[in-house]
C-alpha positions as CSV (number, residue, x, y, z in Angstrom):
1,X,10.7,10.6,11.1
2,X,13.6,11.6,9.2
3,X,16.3,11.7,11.3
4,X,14.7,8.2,12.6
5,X,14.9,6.4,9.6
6,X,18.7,8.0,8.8
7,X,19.7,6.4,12.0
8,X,17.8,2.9,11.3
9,X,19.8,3.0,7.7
10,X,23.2,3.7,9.9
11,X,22.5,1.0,12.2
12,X,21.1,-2.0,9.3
13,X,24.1,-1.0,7.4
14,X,26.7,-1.5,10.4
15,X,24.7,-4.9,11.3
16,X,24.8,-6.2,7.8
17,X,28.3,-5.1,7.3
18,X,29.3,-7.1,10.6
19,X,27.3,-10.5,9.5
20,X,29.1,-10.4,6.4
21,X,26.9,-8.7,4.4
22,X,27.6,-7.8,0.8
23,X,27.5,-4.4,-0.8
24,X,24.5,-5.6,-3.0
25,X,22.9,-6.6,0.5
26,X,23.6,-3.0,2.3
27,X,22.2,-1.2,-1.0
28,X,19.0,-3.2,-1.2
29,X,18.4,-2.8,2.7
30,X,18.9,0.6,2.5
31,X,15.9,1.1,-0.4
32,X,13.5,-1.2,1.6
33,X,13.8,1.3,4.2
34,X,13.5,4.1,2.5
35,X,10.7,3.8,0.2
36,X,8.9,1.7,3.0
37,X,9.3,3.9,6.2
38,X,6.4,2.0,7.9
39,X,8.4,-1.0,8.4
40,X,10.9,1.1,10.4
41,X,7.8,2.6,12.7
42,X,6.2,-0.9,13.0
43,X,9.5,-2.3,14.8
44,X,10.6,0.3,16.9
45,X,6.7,-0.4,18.4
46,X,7.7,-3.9,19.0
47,X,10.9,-3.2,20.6
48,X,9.9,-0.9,22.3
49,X,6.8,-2.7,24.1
50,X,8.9,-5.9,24.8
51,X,5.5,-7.8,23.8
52,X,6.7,-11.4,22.7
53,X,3.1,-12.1,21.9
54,X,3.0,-9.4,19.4
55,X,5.8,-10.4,17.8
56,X,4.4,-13.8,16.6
57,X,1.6,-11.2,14.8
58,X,2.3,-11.2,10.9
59,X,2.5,-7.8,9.7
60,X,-0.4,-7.3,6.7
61,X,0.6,-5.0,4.0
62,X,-2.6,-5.9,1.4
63,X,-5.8,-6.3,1.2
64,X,-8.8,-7.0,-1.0
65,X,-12.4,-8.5,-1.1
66,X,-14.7,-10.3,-3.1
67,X,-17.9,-9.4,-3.0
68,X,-19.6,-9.8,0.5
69,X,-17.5,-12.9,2.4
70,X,-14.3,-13.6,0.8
71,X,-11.1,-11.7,1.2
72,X,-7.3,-12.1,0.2
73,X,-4.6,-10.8,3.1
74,X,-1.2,-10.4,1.6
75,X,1.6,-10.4,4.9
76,X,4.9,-9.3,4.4
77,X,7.5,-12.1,4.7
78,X,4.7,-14.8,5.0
79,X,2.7,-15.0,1.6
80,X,-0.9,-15.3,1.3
81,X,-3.9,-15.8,3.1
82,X,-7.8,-16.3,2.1
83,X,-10.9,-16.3,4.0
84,X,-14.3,-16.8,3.1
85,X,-16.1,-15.9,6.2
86,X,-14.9,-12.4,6.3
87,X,-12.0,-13.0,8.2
88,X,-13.4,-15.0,11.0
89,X,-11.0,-17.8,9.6
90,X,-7.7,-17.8,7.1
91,X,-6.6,-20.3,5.2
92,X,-3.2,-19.8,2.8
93,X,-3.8,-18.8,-0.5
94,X,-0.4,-19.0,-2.4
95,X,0.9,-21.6,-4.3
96,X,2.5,-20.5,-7.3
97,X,3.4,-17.0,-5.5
98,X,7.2,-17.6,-5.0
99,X,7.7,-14.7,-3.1
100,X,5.9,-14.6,0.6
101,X,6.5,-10.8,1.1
102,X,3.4,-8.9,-0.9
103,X,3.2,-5.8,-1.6
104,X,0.2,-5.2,-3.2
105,X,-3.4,-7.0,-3.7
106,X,-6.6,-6.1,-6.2
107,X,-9.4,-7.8,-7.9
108,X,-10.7,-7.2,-11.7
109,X,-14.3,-7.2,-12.7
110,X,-14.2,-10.4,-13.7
111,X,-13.3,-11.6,-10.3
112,X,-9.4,-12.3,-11.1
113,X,-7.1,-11.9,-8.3
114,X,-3.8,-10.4,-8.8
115,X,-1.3,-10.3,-6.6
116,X,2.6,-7.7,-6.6
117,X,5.3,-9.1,-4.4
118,X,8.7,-7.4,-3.5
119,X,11.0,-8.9,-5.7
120,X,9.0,-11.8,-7.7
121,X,6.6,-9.5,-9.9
122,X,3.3,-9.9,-10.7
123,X,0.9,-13.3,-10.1
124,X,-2.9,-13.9,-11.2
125,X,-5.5,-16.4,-9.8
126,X,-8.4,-17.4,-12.0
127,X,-9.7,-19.7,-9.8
128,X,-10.6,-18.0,-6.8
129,X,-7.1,-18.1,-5.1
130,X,-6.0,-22.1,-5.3
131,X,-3.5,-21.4,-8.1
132,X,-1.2,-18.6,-9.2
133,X,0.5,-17.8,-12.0
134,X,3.0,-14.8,-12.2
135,X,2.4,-12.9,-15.2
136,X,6.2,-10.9,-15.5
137,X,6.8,-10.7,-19.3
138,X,7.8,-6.9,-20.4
139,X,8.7,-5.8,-16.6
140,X,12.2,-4.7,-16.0
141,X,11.9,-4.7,-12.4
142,X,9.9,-7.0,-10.2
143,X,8.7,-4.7,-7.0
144,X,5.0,-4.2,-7.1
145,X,4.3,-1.5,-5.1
146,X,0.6,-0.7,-6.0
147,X,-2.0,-2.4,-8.8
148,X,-5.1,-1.0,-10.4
149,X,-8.1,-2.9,-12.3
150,X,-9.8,-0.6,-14.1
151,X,-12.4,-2.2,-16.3
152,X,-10.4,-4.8,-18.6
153,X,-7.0,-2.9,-18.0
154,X,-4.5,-3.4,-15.1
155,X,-2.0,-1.1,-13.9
156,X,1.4,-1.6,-12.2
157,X,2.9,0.4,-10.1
158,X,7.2,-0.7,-9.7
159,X,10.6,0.2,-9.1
160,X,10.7,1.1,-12.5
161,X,7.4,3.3,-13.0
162,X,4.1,2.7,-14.4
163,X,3.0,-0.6,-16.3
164,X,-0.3,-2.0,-18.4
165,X,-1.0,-5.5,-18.9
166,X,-2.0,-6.1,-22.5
167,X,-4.7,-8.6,-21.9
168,X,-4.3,-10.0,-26.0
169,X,-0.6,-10.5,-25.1
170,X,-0.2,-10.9,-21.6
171,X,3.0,-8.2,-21.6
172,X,3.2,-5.4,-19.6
173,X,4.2,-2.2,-21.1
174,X,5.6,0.8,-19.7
175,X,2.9,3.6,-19.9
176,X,4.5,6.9,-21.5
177,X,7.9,8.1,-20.9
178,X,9.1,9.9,-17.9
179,X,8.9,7.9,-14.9
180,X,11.9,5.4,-16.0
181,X,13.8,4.3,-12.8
182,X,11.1,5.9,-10.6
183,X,9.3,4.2,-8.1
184,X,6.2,4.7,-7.7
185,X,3.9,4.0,-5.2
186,X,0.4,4.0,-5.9
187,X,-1.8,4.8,-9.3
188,X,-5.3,6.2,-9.8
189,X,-7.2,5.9,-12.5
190,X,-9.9,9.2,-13.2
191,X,-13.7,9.0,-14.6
192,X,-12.0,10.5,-17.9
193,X,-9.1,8.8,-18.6
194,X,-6.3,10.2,-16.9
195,X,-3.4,8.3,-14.9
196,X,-2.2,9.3,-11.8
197,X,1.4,8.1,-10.5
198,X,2.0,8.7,-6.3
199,X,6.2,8.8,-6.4
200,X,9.1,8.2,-4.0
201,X,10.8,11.8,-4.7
202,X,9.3,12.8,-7.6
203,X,5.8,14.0,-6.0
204,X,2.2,12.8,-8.3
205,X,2.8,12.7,-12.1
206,X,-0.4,13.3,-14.3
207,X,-0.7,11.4,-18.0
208,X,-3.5,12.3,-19.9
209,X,-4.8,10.2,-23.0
210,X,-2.6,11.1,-26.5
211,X,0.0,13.5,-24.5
212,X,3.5,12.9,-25.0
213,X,4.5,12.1,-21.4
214,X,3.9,12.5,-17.7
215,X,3.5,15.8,-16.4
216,X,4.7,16.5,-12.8
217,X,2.2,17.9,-10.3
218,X,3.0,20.4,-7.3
219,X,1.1,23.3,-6.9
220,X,0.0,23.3,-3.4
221,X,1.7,20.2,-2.6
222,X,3.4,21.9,0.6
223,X,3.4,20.3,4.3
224,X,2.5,22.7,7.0
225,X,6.3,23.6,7.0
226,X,5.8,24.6,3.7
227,X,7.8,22.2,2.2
228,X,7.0,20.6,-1.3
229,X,6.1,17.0,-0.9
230,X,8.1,14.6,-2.9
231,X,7.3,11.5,-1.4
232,X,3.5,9.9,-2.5
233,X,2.0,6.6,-0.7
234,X,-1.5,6.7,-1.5
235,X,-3.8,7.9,-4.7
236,X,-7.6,7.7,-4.5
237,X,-10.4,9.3,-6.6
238,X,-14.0,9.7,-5.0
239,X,-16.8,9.4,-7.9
240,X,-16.9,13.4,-8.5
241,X,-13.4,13.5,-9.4
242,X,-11.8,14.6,-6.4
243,X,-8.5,13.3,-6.2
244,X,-7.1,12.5,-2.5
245,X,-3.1,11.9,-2.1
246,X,-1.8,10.4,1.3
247,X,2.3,11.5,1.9
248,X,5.0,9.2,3.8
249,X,5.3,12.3,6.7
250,X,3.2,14.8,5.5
251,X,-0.3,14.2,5.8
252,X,-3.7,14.2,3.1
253,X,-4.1,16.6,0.1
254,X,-7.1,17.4,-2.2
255,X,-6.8,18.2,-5.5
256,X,-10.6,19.1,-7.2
257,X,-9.4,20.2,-10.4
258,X,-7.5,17.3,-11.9
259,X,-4.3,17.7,-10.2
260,X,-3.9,20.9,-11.2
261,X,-3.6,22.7,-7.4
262,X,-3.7,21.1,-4.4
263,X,-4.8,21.8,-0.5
264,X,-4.1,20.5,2.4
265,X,-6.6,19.0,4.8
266,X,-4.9,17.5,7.5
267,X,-3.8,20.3,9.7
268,X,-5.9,18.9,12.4
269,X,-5.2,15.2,11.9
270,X,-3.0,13.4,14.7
271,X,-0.5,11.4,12.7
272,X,0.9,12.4,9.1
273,X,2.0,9.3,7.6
274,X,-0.5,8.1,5.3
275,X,-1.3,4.1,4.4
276,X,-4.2,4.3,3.0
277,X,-7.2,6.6,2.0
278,X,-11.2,5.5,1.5
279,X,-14.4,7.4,1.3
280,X,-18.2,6.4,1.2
281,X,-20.9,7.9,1.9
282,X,-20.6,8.5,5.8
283,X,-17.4,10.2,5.4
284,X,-13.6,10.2,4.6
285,X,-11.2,7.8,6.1
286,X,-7.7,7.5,6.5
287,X,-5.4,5.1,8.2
288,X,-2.2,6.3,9.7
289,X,1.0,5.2,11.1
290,X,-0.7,5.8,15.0
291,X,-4.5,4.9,13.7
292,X,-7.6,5.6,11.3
293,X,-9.6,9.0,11.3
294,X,-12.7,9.8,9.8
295,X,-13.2,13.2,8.3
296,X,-17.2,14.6,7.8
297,X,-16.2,18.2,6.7
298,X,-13.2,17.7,4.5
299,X,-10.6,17.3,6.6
300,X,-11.9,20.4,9.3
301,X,-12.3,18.2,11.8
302,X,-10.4,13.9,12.6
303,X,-12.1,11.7,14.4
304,X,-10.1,8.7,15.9
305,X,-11.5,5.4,15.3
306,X,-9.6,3.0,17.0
307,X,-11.6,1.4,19.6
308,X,-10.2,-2.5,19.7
309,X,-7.5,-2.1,17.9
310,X,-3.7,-3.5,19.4
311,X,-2.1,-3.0,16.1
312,X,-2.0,0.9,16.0
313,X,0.2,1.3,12.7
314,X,-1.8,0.6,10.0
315,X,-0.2,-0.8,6.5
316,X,-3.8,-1.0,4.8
317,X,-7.5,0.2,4.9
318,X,-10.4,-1.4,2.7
319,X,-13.9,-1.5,2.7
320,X,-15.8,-4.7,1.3
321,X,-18.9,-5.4,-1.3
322,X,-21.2,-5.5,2.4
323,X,-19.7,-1.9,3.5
324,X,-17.4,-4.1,6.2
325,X,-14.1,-2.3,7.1
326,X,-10.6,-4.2,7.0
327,X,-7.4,-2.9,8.5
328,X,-3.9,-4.7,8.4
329,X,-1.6,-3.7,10.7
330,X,2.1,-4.6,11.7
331,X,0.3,-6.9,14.2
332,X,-2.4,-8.8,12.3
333,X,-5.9,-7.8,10.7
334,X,-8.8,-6.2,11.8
335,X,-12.3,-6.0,11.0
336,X,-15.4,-3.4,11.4
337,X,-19.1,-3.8,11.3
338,X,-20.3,-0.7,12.2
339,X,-18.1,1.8,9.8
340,X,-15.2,1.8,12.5
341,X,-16.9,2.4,15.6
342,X,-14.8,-0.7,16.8
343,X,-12.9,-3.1,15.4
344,X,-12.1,-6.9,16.4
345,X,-9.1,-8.9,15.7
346,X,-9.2,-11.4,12.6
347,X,-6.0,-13.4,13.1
348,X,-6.9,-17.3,13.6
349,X,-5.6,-18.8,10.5
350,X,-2.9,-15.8,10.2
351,X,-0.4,-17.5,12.1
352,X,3.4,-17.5,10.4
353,X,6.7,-18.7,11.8
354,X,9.8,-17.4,11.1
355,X,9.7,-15.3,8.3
356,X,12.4,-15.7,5.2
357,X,14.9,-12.7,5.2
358,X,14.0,-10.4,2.5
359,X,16.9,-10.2,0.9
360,X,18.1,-13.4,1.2
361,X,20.0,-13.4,3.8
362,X,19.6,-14.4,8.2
């Protein structure tokens, strides 16, 4: 995966450099890539089928739900999307959002939808998804990579470390010192108080309440080569504390002491790269680069649960209010009724065109 994504960089740079691409432009591409490795894997699959029907397929890199009907489906290059029959039927859901490539989706207890794009920051809808606002005041970069609602607090993760949004001021804030000019990936929030920052080469960070900054965790953080990983995509925290950390190449770790060690439980699992982790009370699931697996006895044993699914590389896994599964794929979104026996495709509505170059560029 490494050597693939080397060559990808070689080959973007020599393309840009030949259209008339700009040093900025070469530099930019070459971060996209390698902080988001997925979007190499997803077209080589393209390319490699020759499937012009998949290609009209928007890729979904977000996710979230409303209660028991209504979810928010965040594409990359193609902004926002809403349903409110649990994806039997999208509408789009981003005016205000002026960037279409989105990164990042959650909800807060209150209902309020936010919203983290790739280079247009942070956007809030109060009413249900018909308007946005971007809320940007305090950040010094604008890529969203992950956000967190935790009670009445929201949580950033950027290009540029960890943020809160003060909800009296409406400013973000950079939480504790020692993640400047770090991106970071994802964020987790535990039962008592402590942060939890998933980096691109700088492993999981721990800040705990009154310390004086974040503390880097890697005791046990080894890949079955034995080599310490660096590179963090996913944070989740089950409601006993355990903390679950999905890598870009190198599988699932458990930590059940706070961070403090951590073990490997993805020996047997199929695919290593990790986009996303969630657990309830039949089991542990994950959804990979080649497919989601379900776990029963802590990672001894992976069961595939891919039945129905075209779109094998998975950006994002959630599960709704009703216990319905979502997956977004590089080929469109997915949905499960029975806890991901099978899984049926959820794309009228999701259609998009020609997507906008990311960097704004064609």
């Amino acid at each position: 995966m490494k050597l693939l994504a080397s060559m990808v960089l070689t080959v973007l740079a020599l393309s840009l450099w030949s259209a008339g691409g700009t040093l900025v432009a070469l530099t930019q591409a070459a971060s996209l890539v390698s902080s988001s490795p997925q979007l190499v894997q997803g077209h080589g699959a393209n390319q490699a089928r020759g499937d012009s029907s998949s290609q009209a397929l928007i890729s979904i890199q977000a996710l979230t739900s409303v209660g028991n009907d209504l979810v928010y489906a965040g594409s990359f290059g193609h902004g926002l999307f809403r349903s409110e029959d649990r994806g039997v039927t999208w509408t789009r859901s981003g005016q205000g959002v002026t960037d279409p490539f989105i990164l990042s989706l959650t909800v807060g207890e209150d209902g309020v939808i936010y919203v983290g794009t790739f280079r247009g920051g942070a956007f809030r809808s109060r009413d249900r998804g018909k308007s946005w606002q971007a809320i940007n005041t305090g950040l010094k970069h604008l890529e969203i990579k992950s956000l967190l609602a935790a009670g009445d607090a929201l949580y950033a993760g950027t290009a540029d470390g960890v943020y809160r949004l003060s909800a009296a001021t409406d400013r973000w804030s950079m939480v504790s010192s020692g993640l400047s000019n770090i991106l970071v990936h994802a964020v987790a929030l535990s039962p008592d108080g402590t942060l939890f920052a998933g980096t691109s080469g700088k492993g999981i960070l721990r800040f705990k309440a009154q310390a004086a900054g974040w503390v880097r965790q890697q005791h046990g953080l080894k890949d079955h080569e034995g080599m310490i990983e660096n590179f963090i995509r996913v944070l989740t925290i089950d409601p006993e504390g355990n903390i679950y950390a999905g890598t870009f190449d190198g599988g699932v770790f458990r930590s059940n002491d706070g961070g403090g060690t951590w073990r490997s439980i993805s020996r047997a699992l199929p695919n290593d790269s990790i986009r996303g982790i969630l657990f309830n009370s039949r089991g542990l699931f994950v959804a990979t680069g080649h497919g989601i697996f379900k776990t029963t006895d802590k990672g001894k044993q992976w069961a595939p649960l891919n039945k129905g699914l075209t779109g094998m590389s998975i950006q994002v896994l959630i599960e709704s209010g009703a216990g319905v599964l979502y997956a977004g794929t590089s080929e469109g979104a997915f949905r499960s009724d029975d806890d991901g026996q099978t899984w049926h495709s959820i794309n009228q509505g999701l259609e998009g065109g020609e997507a906008p170059a990311p960097f704004g560029m064609r």
